[in-house]
DSSP file (Angstrom, degrees, kcal/mol; ACC not computed):
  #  RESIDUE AA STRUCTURE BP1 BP2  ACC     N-H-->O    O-->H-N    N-H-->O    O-->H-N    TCO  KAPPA ALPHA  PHI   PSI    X-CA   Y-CA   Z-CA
    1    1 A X              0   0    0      0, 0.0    63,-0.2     0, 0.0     3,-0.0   0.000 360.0 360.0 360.0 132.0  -58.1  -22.8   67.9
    2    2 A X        -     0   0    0     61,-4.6     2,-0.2     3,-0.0    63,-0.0  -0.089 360.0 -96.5 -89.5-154.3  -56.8  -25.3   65.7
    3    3 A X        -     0   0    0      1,-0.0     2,-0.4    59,-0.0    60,-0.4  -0.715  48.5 -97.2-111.7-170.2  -57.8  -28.6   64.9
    4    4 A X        -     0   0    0     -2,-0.2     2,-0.4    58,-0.1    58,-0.2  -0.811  46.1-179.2-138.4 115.8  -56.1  -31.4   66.7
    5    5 A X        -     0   0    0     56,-3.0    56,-0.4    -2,-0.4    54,-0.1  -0.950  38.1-105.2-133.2 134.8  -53.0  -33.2   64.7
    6    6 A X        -     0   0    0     -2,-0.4     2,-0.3    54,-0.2    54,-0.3  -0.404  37.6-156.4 -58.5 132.1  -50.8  -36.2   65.6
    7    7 A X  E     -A   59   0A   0     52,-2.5    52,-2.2    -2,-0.0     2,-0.5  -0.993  13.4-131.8-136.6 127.6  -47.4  -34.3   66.5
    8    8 A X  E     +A   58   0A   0     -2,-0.3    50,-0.3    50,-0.2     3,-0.2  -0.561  30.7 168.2 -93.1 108.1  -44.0  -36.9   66.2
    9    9 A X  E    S+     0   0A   0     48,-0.9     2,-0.2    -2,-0.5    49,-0.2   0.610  72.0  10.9-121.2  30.3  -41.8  -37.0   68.8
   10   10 A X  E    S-A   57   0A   0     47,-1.3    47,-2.8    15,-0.2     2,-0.3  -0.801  72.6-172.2 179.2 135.2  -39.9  -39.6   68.1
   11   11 A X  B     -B   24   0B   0     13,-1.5    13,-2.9    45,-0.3     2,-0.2  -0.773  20.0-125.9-130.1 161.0  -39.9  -41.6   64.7
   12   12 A X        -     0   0    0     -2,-0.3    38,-0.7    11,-0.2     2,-0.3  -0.783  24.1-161.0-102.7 150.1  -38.4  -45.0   63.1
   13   13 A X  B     -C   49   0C   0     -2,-0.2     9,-1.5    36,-0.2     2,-0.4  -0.990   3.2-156.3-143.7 146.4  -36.3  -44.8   59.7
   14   14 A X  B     -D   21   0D   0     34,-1.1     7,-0.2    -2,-0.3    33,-0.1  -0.870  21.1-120.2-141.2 125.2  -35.6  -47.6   57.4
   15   15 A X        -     0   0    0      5,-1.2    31,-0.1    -2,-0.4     7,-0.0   0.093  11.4-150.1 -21.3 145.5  -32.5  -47.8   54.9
   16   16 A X  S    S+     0   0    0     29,-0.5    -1,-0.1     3,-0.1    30,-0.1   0.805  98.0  40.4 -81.9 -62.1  -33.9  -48.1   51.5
   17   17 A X  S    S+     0   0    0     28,-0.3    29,-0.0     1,-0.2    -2,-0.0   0.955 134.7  10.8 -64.1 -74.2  -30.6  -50.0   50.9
   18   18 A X  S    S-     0   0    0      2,-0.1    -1,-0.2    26,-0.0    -3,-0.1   0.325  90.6-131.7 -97.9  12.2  -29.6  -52.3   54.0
   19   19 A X        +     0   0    0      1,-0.2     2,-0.2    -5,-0.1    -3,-0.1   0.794  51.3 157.9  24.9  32.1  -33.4  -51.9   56.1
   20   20 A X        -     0   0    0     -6,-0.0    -5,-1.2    19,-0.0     2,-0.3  -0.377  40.9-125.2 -64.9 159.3  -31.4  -51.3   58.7
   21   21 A X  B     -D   14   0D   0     -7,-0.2     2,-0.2    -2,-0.2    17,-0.2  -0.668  22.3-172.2-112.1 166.5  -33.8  -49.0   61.6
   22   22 A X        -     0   0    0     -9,-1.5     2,-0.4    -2,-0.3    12,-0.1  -0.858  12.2-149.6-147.3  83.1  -32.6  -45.7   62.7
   23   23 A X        -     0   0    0     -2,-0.2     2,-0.7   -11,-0.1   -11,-0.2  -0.555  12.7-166.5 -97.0 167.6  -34.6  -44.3   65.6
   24   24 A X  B     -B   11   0B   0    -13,-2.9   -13,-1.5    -2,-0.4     2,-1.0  -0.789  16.8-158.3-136.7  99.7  -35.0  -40.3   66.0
   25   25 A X        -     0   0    0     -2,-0.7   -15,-0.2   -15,-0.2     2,-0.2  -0.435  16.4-156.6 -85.0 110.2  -36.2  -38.2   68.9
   26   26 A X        -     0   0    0     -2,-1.0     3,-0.2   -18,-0.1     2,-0.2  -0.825  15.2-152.9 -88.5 129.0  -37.5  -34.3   67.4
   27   27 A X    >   +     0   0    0      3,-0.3     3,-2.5    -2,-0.2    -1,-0.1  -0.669  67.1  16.0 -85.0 164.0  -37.2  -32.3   70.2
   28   28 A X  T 3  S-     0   0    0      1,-0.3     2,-0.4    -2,-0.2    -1,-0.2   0.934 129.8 -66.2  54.2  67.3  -39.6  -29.1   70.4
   29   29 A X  T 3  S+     0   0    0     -3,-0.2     2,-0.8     1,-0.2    -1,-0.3   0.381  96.7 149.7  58.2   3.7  -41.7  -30.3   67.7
   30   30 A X    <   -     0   0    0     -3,-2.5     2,-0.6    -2,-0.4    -3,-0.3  -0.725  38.7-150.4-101.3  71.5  -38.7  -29.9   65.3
   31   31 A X        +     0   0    0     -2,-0.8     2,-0.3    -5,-0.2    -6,-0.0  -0.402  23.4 177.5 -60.7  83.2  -39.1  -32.6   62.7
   32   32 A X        -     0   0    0     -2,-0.6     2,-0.3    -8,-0.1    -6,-0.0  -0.709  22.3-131.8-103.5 142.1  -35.2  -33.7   61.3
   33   33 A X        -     0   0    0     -2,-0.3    14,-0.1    16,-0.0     2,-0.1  -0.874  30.8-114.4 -83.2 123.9  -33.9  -36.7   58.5
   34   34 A X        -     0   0    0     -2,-0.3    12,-0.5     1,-0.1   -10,-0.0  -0.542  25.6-139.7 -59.4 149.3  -31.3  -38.8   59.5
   35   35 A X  S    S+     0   0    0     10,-0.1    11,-0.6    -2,-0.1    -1,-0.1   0.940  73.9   1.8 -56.3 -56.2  -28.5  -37.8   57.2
   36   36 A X  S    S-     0   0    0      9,-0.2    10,-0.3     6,-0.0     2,-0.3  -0.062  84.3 -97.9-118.4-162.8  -26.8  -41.3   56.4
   37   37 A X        -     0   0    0      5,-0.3     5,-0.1    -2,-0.1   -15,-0.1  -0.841  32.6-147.6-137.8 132.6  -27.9  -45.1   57.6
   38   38 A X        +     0   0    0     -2,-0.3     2,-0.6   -17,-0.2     5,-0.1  -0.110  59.6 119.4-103.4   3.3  -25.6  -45.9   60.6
   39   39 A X  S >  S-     0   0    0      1,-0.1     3,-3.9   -19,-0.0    -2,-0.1  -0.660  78.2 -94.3 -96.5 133.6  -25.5  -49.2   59.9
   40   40 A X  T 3  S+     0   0    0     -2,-0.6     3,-0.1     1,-0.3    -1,-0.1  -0.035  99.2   7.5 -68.1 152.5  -22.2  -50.4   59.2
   41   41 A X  T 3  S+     0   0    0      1,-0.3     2,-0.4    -3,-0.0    -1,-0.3   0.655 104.7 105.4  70.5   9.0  -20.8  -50.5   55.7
   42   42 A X    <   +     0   0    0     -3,-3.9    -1,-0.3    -5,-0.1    -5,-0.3  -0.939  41.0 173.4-121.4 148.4  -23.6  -48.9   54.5
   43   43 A X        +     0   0    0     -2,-0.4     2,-0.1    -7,-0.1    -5,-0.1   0.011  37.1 138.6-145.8  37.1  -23.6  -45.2   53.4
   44   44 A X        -     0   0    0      1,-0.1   -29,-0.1    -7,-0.1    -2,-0.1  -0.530  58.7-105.6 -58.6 132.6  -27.1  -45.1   52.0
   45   45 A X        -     0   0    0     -2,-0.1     2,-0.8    -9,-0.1   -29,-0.5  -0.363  31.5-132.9 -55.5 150.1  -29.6  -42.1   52.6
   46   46 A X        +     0   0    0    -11,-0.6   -31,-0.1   -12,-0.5   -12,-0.1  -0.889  49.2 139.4 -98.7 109.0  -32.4  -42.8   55.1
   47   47 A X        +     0   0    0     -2,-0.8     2,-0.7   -33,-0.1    -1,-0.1   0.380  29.2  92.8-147.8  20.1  -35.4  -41.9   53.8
   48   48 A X        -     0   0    0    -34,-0.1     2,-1.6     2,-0.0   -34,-1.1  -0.735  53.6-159.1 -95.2 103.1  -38.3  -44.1   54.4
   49   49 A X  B     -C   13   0C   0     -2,-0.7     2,-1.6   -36,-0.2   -36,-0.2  -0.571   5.0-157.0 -89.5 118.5  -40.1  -43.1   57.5
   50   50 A X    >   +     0   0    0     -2,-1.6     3,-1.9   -38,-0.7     6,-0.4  -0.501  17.6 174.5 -96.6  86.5  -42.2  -46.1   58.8
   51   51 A X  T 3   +     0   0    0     -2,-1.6    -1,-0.1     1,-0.3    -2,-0.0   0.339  68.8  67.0 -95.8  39.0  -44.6  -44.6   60.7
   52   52 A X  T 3  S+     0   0    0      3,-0.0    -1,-0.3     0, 0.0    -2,-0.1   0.294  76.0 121.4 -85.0 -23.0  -46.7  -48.2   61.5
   53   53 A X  S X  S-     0   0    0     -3,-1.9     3,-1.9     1,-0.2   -41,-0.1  -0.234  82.6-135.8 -86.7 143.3  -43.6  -48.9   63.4
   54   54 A X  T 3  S+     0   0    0      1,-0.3    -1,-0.2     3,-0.0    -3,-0.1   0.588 106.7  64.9 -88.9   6.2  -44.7  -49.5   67.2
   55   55 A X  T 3  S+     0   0    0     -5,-0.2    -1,-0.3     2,-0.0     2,-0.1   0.700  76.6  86.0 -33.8 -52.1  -40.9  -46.7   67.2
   56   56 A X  S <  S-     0   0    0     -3,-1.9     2,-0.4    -6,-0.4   -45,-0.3  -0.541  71.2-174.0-109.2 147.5  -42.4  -44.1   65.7
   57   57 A X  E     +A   10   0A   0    -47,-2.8   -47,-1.3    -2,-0.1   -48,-0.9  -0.990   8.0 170.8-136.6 125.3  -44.3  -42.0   68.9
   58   58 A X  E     -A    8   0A   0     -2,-0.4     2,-0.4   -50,-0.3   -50,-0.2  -0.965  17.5-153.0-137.5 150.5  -46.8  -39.0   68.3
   59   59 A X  E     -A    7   0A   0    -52,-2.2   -52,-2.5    -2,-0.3     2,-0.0  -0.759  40.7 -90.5-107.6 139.1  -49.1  -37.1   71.1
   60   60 A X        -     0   0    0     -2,-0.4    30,-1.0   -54,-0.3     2,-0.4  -0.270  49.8-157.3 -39.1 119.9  -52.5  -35.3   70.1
   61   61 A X        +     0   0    0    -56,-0.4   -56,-3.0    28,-0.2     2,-0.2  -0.992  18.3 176.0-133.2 150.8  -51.5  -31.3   69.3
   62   62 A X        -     0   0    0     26,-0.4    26,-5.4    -2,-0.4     2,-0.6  -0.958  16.2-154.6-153.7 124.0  -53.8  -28.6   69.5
   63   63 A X  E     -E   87   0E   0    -60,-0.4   -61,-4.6    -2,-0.2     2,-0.2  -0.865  23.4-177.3 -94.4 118.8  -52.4  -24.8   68.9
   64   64 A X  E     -E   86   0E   0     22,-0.7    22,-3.5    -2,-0.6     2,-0.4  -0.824  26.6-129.8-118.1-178.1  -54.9  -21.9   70.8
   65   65 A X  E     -E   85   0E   0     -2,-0.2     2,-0.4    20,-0.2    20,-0.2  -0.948  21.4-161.5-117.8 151.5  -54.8  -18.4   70.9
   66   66 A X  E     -E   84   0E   0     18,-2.1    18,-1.1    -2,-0.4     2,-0.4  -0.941   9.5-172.8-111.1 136.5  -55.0  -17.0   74.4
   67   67 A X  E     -E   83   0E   0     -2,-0.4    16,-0.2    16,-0.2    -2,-0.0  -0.995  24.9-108.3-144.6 141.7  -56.1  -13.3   74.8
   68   68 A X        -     0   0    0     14,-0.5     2,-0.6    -2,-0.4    13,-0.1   0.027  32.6-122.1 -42.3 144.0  -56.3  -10.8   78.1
   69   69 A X        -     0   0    0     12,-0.0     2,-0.7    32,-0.0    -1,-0.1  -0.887  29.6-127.5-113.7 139.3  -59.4  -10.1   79.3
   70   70 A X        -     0   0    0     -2,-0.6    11,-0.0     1,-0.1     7,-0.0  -0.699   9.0-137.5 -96.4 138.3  -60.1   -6.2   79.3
   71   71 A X        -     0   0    0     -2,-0.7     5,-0.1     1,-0.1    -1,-0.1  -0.050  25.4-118.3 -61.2 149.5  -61.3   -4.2   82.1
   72   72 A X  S    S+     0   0    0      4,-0.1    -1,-0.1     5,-0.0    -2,-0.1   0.201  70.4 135.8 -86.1  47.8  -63.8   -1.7   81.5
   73   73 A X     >  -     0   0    0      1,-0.1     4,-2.0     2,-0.0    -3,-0.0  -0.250  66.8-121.0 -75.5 163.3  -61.3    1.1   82.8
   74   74 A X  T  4 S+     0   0    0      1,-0.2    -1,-0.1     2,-0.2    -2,-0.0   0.801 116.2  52.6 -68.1 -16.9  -60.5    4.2   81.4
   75   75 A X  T  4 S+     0   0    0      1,-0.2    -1,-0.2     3,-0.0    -3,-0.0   0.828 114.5  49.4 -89.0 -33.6  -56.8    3.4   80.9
   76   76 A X  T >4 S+     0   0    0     -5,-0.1     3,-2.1     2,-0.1    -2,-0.2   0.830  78.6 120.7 -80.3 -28.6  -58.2    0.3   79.1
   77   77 A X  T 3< S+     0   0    0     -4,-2.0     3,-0.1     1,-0.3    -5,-0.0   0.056  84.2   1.1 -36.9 114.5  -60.7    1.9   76.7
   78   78 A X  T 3  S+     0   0    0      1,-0.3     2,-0.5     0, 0.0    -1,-0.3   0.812  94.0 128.3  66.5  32.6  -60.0    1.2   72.9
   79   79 A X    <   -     0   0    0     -3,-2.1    -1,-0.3     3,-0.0     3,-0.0  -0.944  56.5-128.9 -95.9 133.4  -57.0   -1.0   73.3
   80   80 A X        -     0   0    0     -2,-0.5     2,-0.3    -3,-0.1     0, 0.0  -0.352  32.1 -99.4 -64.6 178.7  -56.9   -4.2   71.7
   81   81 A X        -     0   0    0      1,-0.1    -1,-0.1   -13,-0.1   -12,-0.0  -0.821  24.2-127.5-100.5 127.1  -55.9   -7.4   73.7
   82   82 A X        -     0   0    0     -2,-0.3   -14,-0.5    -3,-0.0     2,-0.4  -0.132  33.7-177.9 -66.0 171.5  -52.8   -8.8   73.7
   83   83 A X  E     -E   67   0E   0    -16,-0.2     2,-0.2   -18,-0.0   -16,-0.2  -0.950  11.8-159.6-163.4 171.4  -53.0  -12.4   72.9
   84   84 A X  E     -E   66   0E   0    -18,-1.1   -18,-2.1    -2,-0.4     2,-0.1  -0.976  31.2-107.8-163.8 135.0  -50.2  -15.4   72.6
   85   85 A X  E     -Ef  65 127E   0     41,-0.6    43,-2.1    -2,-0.2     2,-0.3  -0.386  36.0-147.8 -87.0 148.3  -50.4  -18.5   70.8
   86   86 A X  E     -E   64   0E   0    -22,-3.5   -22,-0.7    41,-0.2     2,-0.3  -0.655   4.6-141.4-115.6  74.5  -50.9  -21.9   73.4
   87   87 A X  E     -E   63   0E   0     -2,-0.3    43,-0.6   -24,-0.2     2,-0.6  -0.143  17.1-164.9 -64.4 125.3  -49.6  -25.1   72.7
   88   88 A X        +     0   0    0    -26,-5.4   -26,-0.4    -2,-0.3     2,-0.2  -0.821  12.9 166.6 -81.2  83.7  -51.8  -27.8   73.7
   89   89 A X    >   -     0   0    0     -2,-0.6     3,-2.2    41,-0.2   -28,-0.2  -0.560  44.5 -14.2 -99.9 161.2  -50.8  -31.8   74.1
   90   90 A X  G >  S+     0   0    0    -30,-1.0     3,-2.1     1,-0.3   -29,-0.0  -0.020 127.5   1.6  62.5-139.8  -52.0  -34.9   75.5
   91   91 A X  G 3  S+     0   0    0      1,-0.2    -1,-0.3     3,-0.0    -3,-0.0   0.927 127.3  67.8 -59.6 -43.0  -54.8  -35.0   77.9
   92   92 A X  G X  S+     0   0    0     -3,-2.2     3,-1.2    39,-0.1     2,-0.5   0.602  73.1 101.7 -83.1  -1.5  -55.0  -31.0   77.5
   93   93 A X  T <  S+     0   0    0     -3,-2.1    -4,-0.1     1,-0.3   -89,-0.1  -0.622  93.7  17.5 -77.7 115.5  -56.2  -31.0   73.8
   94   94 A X  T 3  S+     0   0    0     -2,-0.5    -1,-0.3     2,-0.2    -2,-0.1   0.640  89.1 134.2 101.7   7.0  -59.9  -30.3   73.7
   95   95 A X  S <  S-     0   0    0     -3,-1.2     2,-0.2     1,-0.2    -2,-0.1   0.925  74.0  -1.1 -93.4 -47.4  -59.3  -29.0   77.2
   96   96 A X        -     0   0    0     -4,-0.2     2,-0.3     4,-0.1    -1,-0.2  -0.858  66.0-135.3-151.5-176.5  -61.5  -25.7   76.4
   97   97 A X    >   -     0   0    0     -2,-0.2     3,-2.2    -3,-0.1     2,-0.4  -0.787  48.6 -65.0-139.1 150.0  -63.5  -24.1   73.5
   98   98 A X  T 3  S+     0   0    0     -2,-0.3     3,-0.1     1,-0.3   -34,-0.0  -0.533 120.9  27.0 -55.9 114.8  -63.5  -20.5   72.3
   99   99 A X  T 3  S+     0   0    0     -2,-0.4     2,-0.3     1,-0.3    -1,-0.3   0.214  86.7 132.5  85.6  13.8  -64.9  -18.0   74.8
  100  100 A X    <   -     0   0    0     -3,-2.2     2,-1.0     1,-0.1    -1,-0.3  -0.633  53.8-135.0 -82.0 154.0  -63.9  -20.1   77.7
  101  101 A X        +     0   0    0     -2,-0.3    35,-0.8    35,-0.1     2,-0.2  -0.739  41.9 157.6 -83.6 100.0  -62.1  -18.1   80.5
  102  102 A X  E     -G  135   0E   0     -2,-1.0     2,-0.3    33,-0.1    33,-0.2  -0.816  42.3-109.1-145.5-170.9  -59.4  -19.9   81.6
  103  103 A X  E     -G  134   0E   0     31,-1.7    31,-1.4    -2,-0.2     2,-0.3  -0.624  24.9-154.7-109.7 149.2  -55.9  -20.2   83.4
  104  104 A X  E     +G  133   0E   0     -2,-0.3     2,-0.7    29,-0.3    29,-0.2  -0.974  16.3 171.7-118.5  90.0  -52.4  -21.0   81.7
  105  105 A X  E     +G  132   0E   0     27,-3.8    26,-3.0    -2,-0.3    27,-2.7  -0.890  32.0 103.4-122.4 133.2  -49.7  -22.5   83.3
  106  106 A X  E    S-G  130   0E   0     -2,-0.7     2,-0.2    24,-0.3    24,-0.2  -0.896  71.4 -71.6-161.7-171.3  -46.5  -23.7   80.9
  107  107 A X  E     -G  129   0E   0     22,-1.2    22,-1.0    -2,-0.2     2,-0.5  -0.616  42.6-137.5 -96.2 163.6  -43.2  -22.8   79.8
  108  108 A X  E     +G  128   0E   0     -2,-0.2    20,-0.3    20,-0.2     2,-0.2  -0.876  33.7 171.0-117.1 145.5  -43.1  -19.8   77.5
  109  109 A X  E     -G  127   0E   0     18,-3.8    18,-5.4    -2,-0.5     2,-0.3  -0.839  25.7-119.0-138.0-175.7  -40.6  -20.4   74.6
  110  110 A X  E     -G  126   0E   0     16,-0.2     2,-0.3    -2,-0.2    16,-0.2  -0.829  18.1-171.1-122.6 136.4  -39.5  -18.6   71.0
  111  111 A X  E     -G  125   0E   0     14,-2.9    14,-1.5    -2,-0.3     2,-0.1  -0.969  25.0-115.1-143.2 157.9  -39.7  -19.9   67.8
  112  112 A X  E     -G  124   0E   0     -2,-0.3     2,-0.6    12,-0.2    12,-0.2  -0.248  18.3-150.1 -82.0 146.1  -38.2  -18.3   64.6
  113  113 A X    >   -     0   0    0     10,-2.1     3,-1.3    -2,-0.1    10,-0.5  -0.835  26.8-117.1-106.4 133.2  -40.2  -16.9   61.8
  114  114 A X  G >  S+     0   0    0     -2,-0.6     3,-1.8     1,-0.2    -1,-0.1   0.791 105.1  91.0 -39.7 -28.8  -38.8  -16.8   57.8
  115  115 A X  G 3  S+     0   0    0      1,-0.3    -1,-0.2     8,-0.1    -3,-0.0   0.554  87.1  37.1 -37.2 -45.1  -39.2  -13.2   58.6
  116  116 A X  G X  S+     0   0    0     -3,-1.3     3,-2.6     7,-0.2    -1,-0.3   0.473  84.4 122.4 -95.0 -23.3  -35.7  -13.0   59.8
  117  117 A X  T <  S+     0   0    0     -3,-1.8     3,-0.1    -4,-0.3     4,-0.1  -0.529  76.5  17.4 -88.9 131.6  -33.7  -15.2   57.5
  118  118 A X  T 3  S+     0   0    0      1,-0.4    -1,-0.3    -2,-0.3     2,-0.2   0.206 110.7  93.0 100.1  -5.8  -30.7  -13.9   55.5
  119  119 A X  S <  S-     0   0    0     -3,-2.6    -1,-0.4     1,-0.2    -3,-0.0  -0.912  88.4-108.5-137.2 168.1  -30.4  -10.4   58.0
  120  120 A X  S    S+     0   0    0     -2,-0.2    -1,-0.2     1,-0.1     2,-0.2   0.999 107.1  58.0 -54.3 -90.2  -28.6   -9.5   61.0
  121  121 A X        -     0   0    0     -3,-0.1     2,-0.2    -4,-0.1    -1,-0.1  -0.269  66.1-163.1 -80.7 133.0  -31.9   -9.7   63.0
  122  122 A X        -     0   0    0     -2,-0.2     2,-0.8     1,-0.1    -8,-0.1  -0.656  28.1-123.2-103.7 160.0  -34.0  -12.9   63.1
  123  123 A X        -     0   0    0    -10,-0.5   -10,-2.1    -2,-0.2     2,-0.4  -0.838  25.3-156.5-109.1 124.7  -37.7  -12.1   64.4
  124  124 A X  E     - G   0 112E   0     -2,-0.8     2,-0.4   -12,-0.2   -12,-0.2  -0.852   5.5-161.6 -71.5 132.3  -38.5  -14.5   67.8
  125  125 A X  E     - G   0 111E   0    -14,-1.5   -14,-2.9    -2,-0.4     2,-0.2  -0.913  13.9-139.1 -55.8 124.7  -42.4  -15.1   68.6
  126  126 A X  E     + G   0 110E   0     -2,-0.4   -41,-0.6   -16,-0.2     2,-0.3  -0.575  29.5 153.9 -72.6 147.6  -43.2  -16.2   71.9
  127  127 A X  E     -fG  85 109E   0    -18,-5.4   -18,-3.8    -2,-0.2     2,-0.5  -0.976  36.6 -98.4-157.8-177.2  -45.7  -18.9   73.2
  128  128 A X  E     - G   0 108E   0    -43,-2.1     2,-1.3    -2,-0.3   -20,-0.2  -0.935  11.6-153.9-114.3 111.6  -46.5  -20.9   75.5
  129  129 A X  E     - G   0 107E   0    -22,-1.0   -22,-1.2    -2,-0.5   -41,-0.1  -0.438  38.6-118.9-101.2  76.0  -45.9  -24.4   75.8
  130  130 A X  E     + G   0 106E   0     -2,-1.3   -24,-0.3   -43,-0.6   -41,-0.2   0.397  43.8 159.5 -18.3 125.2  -48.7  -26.0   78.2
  131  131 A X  E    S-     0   0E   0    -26,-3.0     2,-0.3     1,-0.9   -25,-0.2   0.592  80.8  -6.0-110.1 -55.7  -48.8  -28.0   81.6
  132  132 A X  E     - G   0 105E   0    -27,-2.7   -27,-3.8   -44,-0.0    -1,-0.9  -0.877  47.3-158.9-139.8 160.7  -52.5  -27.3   82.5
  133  133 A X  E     - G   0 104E   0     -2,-0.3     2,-0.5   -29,-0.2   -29,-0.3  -0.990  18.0-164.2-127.2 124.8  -55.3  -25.3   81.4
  134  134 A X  E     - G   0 103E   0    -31,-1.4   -31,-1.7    -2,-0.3     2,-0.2  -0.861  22.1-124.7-106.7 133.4  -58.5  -24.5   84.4
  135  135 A X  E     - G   0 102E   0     -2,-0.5     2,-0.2   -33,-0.2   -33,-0.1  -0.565  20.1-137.4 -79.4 143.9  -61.8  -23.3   83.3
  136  136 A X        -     0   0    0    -35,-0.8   -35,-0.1    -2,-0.2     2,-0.1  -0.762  16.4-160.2-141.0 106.7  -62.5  -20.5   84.9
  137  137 A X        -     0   0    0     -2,-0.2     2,-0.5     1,-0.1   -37,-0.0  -0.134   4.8-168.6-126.5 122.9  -66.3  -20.2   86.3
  138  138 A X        -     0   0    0     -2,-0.1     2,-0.5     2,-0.0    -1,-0.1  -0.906  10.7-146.7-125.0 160.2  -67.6  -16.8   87.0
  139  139 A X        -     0   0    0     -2,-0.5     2,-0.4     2,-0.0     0, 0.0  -0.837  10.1-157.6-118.7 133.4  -71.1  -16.4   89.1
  140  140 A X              0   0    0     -2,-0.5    -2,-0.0     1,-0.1     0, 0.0  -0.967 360.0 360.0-126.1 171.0  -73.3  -13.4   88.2
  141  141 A X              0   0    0     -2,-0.4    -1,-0.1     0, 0.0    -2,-0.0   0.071 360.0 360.0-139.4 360.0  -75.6  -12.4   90.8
């Protein structure tokens, strides 16, 4: 579990040159510069990010790891547990604590690793990108 960091998903920029404002929506967590300032006549980099600007938008992130729980079968005996990394946001960060048991429901996406860059094959990681998380309450008798 990580710790829980303001994640931007949508930022103000202001010309150095003409303070003209530039706003910018990162999708997937995917953090971009505008290139130029869009303000006309001006061909200035943008590269003040004002993030006081009531523009600039970030949500609560929290990365977990989720792992399979194993049965005490024979077929299971002395395998490790798969596990997949969870992104957490909003309202669902803080949602549960390590060793809870719980349910996952999100979209599963890729992201690219350095691993890959420069060769014919780039290496994907999956995870899964959270809607809800459920505790999940077991009774022992």
């Amino acid at each position: 579990m990580s710790s829980i960091k303001p994640n931007p998903i949508q930022g103000c920029f202001i010309c150095a040159k003409c303070e003209g404002i530039q706003i910018v929506k990162f999708v997937d967590g995917k953090y971009s510069l505008p290139s130029k300032c869009r303000t006309e006549k001006c061909t200035s980099s943008m590269h003040i990010f004002d993030r006081l600007s009531p523009d600039t938008i970030t949500v609560d992130w929290q990365k977990v790891k989720l792992q399979e729980i194993i049965n005490d079968d024979r077929n299971d005996s002395g395998r490790i547990p798969r596990s997949v990394e969870v992104e957490l946001t909003n309202h669902l960060v803080d949602s549960c604590v390590p060793g809870d048991v719980v349910q996952v429901a999100g979209i599963v996406k890729v992201m690219t690793t350095d691993e890959g860059k420069g060769k014919t094959n780039n290496m994907f990681i999956p995870y899964i990108d959270a809607n809800s998380v459920t505790l999940w309450y077991f009774l022992s008798f």
